[in-house]
TORKE-224518 format. One line per field, with one value per residue: x, y, z of N, C-alpha, C, CB in turn. Coordinates in steps of 0.02 Angstrom, whole numbers, always signed. Glycine has a CB too. Layout:
<nodes>
n.x: X|...
n.y: Y|...
n.z: Z|...
ca.x: X|...
ca.y: Y|...
ca.z: Z|...
c.x: X|...
c.y: Y|...
c.z: Z|...
cb.x: X|...
cb.y: Y|...
cb.z: Z|...
</nodes>
This chain:
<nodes>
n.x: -590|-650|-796|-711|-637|-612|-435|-304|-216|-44|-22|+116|+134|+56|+127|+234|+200|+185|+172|+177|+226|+146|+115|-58|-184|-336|-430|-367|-395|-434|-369|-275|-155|+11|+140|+304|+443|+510|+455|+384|+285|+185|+69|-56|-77|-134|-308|-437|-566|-637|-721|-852|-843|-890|-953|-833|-898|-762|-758|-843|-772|-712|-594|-435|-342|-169|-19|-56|-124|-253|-290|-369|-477|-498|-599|-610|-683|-714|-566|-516|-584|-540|-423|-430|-453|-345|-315|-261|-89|-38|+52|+136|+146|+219|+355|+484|+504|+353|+303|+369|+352|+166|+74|-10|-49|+72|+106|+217|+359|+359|+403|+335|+411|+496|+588|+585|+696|+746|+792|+770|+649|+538|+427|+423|+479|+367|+240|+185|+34|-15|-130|-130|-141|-95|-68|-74|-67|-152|-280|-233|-155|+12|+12|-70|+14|+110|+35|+10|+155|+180|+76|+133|+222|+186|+113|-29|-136|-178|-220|-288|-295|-440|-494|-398|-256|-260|-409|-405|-321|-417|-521|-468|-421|-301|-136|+42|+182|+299|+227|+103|-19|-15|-57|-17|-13|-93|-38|-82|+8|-14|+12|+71|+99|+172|+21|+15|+101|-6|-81|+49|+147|+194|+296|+318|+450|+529|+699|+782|+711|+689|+518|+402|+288|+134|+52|-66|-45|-140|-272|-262|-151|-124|-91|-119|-38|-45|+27|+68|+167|+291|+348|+354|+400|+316|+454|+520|+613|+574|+559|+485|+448|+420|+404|+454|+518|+597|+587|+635|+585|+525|+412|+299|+310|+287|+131|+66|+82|+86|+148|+258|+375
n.y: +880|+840|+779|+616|+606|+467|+408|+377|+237|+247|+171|+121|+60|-45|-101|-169|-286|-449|-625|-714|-862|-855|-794|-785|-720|-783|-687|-664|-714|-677|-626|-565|-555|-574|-493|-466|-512|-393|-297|-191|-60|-13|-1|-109|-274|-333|-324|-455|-446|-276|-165|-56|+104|+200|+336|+418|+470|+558|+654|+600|+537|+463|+534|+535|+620|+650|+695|+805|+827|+820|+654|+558|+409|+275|+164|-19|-78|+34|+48|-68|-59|+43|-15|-115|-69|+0|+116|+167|+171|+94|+83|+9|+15|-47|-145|-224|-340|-386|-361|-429|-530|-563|-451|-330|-365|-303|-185|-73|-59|+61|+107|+189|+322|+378|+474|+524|+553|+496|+435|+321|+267|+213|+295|+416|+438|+456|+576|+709|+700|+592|+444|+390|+260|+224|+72|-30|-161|-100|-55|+55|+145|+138|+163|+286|+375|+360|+421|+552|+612|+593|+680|+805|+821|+852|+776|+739|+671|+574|+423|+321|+123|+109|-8|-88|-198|-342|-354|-355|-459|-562|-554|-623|-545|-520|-535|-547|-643|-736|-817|-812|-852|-864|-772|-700|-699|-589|-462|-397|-245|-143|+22|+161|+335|+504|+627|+747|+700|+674|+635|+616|+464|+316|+185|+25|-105|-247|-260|-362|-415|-306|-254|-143|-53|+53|+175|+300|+401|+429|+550|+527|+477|+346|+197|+86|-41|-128|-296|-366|-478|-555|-723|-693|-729|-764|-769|-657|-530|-349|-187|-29|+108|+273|+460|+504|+387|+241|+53|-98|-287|-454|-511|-574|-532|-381|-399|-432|-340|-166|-81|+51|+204
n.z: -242|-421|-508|-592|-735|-837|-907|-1021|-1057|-1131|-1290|-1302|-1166|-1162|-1280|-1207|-1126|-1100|-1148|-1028|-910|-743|-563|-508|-442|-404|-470|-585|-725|-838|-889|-1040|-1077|-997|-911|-906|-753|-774|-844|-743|-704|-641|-702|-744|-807|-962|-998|-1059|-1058|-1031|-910|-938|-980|-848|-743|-618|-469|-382|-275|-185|-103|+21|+157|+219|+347|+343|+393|+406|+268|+184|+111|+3|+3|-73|-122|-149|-249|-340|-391|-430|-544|-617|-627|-720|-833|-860|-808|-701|-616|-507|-326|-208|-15|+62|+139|+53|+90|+117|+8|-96|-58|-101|-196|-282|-469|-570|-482|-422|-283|-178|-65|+78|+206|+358|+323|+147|+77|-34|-209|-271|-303|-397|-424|-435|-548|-642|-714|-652|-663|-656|-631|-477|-377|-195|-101|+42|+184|+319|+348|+272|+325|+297|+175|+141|+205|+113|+35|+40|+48|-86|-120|-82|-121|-281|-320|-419|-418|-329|-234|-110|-70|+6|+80|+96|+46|+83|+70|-72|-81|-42|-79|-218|-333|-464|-429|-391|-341|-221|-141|-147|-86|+33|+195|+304|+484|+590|+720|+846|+916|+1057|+1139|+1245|+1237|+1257|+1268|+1175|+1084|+997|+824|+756|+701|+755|+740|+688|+666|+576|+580|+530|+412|+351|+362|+387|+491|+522|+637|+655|+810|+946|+1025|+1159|+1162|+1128|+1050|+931|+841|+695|+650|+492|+468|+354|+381|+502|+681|+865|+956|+863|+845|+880|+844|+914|+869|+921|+920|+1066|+1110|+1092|+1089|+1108|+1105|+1096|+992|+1049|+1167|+1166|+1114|+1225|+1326|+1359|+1300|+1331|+1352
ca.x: -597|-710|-790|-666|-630|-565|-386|-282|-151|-16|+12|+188|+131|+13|+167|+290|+153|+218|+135|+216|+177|+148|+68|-94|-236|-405|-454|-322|-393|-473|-289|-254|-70|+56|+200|+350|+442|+543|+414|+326|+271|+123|-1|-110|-92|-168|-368|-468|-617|-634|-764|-861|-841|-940|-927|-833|-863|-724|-780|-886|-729|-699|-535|-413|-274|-102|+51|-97|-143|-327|-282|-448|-496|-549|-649|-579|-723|-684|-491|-529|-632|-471|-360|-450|-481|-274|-333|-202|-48|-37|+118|+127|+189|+241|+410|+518|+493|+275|+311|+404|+297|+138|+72|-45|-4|+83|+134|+279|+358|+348|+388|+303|+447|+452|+617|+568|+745|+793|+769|+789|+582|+512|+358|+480|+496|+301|+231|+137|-25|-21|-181|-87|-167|-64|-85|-43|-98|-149|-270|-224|-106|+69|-21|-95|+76|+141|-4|+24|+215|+178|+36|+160|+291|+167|+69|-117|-197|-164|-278|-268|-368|-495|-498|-312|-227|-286|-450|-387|-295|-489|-545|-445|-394|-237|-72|+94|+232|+331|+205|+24|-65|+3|-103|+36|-41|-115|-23|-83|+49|-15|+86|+68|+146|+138|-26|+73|+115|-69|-60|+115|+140|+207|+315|+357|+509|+574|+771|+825|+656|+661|+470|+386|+207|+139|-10|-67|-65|-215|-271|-231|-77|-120|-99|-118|-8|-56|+88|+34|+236|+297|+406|+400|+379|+330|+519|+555|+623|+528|+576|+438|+473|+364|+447|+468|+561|+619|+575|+643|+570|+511|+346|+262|+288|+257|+101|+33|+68|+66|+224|+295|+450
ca.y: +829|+845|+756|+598|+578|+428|+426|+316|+203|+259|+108|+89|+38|-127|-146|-188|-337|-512|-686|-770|-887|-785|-820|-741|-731|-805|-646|-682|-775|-653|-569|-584|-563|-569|-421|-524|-468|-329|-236|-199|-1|+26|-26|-172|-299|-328|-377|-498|-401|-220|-140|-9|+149|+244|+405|+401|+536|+561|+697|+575|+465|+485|+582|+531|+685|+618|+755|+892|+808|+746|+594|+529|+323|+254|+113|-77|-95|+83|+49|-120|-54|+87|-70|-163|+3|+17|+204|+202|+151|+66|+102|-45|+67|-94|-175|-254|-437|-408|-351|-489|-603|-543|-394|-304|-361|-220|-143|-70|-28|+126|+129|+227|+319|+442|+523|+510|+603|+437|+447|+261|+236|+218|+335|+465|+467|+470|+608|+729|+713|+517|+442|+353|+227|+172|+36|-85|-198|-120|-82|+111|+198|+150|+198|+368|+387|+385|+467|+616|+622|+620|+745|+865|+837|+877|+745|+811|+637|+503|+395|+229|+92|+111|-63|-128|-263|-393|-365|-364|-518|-587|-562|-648|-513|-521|-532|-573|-630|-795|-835|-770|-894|-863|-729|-678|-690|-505|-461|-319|-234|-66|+63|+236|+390|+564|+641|+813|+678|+638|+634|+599|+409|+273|+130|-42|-124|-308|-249|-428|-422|-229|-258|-101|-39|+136|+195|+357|+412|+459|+612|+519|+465|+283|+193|+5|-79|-218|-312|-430|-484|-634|-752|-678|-766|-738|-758|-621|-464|-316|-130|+3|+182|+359|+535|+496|+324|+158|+4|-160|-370|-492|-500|-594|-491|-362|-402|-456|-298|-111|-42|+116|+226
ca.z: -293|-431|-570|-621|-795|-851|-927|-1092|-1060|-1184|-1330|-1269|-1112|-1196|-1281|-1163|-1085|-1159|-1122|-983|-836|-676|-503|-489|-384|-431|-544|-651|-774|-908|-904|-1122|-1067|-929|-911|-889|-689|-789|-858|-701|-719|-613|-743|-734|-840|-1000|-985|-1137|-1067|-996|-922|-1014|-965|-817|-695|-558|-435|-334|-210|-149|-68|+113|+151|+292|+367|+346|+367|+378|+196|+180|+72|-19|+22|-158|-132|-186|-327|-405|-372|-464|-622|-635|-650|-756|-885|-884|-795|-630|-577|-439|-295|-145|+10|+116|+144|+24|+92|+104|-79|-143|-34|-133|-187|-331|-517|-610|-438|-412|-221|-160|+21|+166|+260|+398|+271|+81|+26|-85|-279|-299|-312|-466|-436|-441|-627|-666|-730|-597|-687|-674|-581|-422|-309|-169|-30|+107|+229|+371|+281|+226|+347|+253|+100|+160|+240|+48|-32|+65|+33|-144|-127|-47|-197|-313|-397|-419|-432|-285|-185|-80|-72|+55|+121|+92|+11|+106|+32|-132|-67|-9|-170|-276|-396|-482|-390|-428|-297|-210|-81|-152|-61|+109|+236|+368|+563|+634|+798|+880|+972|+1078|+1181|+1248|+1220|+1271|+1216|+1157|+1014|+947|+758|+761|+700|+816|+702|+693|+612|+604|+541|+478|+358|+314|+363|+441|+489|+562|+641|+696|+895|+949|+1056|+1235|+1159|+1129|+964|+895|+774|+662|+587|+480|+427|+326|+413|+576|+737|+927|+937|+810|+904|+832|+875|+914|+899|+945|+929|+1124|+1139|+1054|+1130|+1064|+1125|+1070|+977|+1087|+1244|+1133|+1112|+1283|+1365|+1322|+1254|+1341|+1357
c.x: -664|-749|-741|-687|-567|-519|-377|-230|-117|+8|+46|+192|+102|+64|+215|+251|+172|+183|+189|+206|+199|+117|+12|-158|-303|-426|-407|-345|-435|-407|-272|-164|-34|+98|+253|+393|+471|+506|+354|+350|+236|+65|-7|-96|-126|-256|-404|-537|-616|-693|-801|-852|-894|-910|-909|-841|-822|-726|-828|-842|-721|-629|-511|-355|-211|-55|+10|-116|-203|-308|-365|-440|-528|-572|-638|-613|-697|-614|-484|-540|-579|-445|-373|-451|-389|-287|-292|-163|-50|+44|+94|+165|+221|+325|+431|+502|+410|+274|+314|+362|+218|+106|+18|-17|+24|+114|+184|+288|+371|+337|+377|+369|+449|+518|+617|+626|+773|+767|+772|+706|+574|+468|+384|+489|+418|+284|+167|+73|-55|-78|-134|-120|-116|-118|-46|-93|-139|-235|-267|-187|-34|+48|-39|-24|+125|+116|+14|+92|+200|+153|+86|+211|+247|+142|+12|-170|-195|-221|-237|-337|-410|-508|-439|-313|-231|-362|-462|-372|-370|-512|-527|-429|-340|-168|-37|+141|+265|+295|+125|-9|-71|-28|-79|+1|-41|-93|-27|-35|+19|+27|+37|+123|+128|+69|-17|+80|+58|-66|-3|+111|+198|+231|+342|+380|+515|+630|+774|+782|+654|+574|+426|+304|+202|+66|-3|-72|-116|-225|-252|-185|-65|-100|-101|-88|-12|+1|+38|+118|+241|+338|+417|+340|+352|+379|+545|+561|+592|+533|+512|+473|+407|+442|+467|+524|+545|+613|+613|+633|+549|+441|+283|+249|+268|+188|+40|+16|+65|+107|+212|+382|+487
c.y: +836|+786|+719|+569|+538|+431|+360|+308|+199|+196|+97|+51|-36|-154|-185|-262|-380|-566|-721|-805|-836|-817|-773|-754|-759|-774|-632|-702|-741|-607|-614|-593|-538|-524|-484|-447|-371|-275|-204|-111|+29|+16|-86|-196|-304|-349|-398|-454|-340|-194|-76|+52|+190|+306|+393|+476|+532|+600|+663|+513|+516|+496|+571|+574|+653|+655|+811|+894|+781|+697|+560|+449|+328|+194|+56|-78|-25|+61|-29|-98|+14|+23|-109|-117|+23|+108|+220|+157|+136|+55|+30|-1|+26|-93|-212|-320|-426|-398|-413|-555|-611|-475|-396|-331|-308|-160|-125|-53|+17|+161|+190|+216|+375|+494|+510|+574|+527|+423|+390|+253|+266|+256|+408|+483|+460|+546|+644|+729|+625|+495|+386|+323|+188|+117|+3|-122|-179|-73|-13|+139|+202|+194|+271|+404|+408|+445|+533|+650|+632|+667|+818|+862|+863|+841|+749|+734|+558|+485|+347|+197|+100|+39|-104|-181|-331|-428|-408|-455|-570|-612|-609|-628|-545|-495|-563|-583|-710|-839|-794|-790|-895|-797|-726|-688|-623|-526|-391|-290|-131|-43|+132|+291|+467|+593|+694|+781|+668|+671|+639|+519|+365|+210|+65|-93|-197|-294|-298|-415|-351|-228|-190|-109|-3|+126|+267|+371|+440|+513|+582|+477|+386|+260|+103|+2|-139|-238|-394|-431|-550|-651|-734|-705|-745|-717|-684|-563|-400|-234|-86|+70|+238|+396|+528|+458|+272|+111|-69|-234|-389|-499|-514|-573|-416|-353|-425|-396|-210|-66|+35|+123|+226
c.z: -329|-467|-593|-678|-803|-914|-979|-1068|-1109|-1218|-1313|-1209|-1137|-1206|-1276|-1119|-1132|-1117|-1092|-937|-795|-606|-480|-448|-437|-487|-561|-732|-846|-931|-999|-1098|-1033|-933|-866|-803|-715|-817|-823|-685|-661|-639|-734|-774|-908|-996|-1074|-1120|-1004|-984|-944|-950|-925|-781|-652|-512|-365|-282|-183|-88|+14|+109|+232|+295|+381|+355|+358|+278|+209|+111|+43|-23|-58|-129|-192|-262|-361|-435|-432|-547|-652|-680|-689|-823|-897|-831|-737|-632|-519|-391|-232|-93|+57|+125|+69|+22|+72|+12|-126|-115|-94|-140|-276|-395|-568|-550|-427|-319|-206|-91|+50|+210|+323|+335|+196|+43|-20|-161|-290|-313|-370|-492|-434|-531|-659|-651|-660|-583|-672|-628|-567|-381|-264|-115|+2|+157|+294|+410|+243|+272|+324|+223|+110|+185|+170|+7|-16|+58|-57|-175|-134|-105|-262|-346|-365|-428|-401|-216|-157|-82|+2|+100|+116|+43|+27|+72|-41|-139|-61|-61|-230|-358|-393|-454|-414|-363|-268|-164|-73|-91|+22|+131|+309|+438|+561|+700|+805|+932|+979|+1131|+1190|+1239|+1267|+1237|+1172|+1079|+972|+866|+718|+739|+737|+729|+733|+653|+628|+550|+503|+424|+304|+333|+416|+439|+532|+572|+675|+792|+898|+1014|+1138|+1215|+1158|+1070|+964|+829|+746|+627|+555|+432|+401|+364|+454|+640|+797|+974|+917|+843|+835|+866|+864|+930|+889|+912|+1014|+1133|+1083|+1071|+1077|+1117|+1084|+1053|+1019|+1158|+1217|+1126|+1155|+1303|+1316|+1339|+1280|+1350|+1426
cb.x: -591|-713|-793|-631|-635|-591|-337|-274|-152|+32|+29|+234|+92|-38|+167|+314|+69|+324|+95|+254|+193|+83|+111|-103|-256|-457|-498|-285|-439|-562|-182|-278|-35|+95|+168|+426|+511|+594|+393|+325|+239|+129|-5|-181|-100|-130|-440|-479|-685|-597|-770|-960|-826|-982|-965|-767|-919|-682|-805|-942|-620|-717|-559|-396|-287|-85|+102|-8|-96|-435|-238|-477|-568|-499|-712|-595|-831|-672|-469|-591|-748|-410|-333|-518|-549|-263|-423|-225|-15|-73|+129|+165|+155|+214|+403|+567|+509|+207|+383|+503|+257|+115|+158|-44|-22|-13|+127|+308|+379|+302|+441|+217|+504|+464|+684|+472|+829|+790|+802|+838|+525|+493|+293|+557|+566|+249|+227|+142|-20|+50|-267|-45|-225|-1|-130|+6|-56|-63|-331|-283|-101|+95|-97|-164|+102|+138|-94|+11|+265|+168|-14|+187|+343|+192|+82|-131|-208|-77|-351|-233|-359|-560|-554|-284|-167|-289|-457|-322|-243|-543|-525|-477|-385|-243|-67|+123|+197|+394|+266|-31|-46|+87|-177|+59|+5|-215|+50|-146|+155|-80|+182|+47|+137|+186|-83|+169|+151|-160|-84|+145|+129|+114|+360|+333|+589|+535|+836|+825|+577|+676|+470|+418|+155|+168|-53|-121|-22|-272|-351|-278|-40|-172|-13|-194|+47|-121|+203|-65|+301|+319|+453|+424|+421|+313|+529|+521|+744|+440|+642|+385|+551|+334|+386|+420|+537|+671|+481|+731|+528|+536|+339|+273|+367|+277|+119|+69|+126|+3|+221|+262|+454
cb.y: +759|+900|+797|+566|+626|+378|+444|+335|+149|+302|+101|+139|+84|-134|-147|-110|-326|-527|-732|-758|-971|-703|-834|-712|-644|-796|-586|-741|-854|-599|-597|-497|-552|-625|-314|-562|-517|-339|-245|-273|+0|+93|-19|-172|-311|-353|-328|-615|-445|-179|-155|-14|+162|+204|+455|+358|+588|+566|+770|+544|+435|+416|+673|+458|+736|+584|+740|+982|+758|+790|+539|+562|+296|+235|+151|-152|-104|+165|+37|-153|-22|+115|-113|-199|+93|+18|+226|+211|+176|-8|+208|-133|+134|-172|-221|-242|-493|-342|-313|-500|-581|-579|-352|-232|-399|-184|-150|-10|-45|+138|+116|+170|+313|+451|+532|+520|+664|+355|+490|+202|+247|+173|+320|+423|+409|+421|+588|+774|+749|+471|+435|+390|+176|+209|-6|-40|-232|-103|-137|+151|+193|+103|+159|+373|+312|+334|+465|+613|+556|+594|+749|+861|+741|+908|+658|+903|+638|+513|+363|+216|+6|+130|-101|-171|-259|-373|-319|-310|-509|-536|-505|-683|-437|-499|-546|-523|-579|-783|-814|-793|-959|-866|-756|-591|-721|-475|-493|-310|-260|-46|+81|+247|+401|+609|+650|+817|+617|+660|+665|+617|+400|+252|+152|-73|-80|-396|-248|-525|-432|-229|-327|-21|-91|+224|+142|+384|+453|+390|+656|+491|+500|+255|+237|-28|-80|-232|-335|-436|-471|-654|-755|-569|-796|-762|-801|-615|-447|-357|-100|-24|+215|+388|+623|+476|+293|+137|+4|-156|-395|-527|-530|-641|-483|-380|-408|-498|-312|-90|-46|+143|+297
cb.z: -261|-461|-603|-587|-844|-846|-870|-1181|-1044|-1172|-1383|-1251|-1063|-1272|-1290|-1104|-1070|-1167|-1177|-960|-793|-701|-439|-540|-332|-386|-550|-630|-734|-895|-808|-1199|-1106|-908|-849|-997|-623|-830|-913|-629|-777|-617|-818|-731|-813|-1036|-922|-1140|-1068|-1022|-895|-1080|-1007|-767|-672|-548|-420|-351|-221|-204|-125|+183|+125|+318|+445|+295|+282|+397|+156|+157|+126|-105|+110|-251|-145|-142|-326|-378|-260|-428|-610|-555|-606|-730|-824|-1004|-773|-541|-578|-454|-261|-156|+39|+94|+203|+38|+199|+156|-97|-130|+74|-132|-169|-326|-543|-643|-400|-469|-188|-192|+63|+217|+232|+530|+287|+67|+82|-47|-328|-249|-258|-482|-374|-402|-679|-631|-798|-589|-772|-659|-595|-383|-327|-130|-30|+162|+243|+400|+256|+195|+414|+211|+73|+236|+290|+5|-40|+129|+64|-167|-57|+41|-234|-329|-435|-537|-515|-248|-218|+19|-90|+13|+107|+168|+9|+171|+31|-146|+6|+23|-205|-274|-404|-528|-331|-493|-235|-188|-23|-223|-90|+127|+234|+364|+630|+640|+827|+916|+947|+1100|+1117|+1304|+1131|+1261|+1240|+1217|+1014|+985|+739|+840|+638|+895|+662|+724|+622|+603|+581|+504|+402|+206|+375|+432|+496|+510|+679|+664|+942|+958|+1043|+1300|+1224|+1148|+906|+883|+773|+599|+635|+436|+470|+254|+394|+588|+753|+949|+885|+741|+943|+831|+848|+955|+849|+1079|+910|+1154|+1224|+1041|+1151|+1024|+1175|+1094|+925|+1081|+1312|+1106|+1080|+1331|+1427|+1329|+1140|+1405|+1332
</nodes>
């Protein structure tokens, strides 16, 4: 990564953004005009003020190995002053429900899977050259989990955020979704595995929700998973899978003890 020069958001894109109510986060409020739900691209919003133009250097971001991909961490404030400049698209790599619960404004979804043969995602028809920031909650392994899938297909210019969507969420940028305001419970659920598997990722699903979340195994074969899900309980049965074994209880025993095969 060398030297980033910043990019033009093509006119067509401004003018597809129409004034409409919306639900947005705190830094909302210098937005000139809303993108009604159907014209949701990947671009940011419109802003009444932008900031001016500086250098970013990007070989200076820290780089995490995803799929034998070093993935580069952008950093919320750069990742911010992109989105505000119209200069990236932005991908959400979560679930469907954390999506629709809240999420980035202008984001589209762009799930984190372990098989990415399905043409239905939208980041699929952007151009290879396109600057791509994904994320997720937890607060970058979905996301790195995408960036690296997209790396490997061939687009030449994808990051994540470096401190997640939660942040973002912290912050009070601009979000759009049914349930901004809400900040899911963290349940740590850990497990072991073989160590044979380390850098292998370890998942966890709640089916009824579509709601997942991954982390990497680590060299003695341990791993921690944060879910931070909407609407799900101590109750809520919650399946954990390795390359080893599948486990399926209930969140809350789940999360007492330490999940093996």
């Amino acid at each position: 990564m060398g030297i980033d020069e910043t990019s033009n958001v093509p006119d067509e894109q401004c003018g597809l953004l129409s004034a409409v109510a919306g639900c947005l986060g705190g830094g909302g409020s210098d937005l000139a005009v809303t993108p009604t739900d159907g014209d949701v691209d990947g671009y940011p919003p419109e802003f009444g003020e932008v900031p001016e133009k500086r250098t970013v250097d990007t070989s200076s971001f820290g780089t995490v190995t995803e799929n034998g991909v070093k993935v580069p961490l952008a950093p919320i404030d750069v990742v911010h002053y992109w989105y505000k400049r119209g200069e990236a698209r932005i991908a959400d790599a979560r679930g469907e429900r954390s999506y629709k619960a809240s999420h980035v404004y202008g984001a589209v979804l762009s799930q984190a899977a372990p098989d990415r043969r399905s043409s239905a995602d939208p980041v699929m028809d952007w151009p290879k050259d396109d600057r791509i920031v994904c994320y997720c909650g937890c607060p970058h392994h979905l996301s790195s989990i995408r960036a690296s899938q997209l790396i490997n297909e061939g687009y030449q210019n994808v990051y994540v955020i470096d401190e997640g969507f939660w942040e973002w969420h912290k912050r009070g940028y601009p979000m759009r979704g049914n349930d901004v305001s809400n900040k899911p419970k963290n349940w740590v659920v850990s497990g072991e595995t073989d160590a044979a598997l380390a850098g292998r990722n370890a998942w966890a699903r709640h089916r009824p929700s579509e709601q997942v979340e991954s982390t990497d195994i680590t060299d003695d074969g341990s791993y921690e998973l944060h879910l931070k899900f909407h609407e799900v309980g101590p109750d809520s049965t919650i399946e954990v899978e390795t390359p080893s074994y599948t486990v399926e209880g209930k969140l809350k025993d789940l999360a007492t003890g330490t999940v093996q095969g």
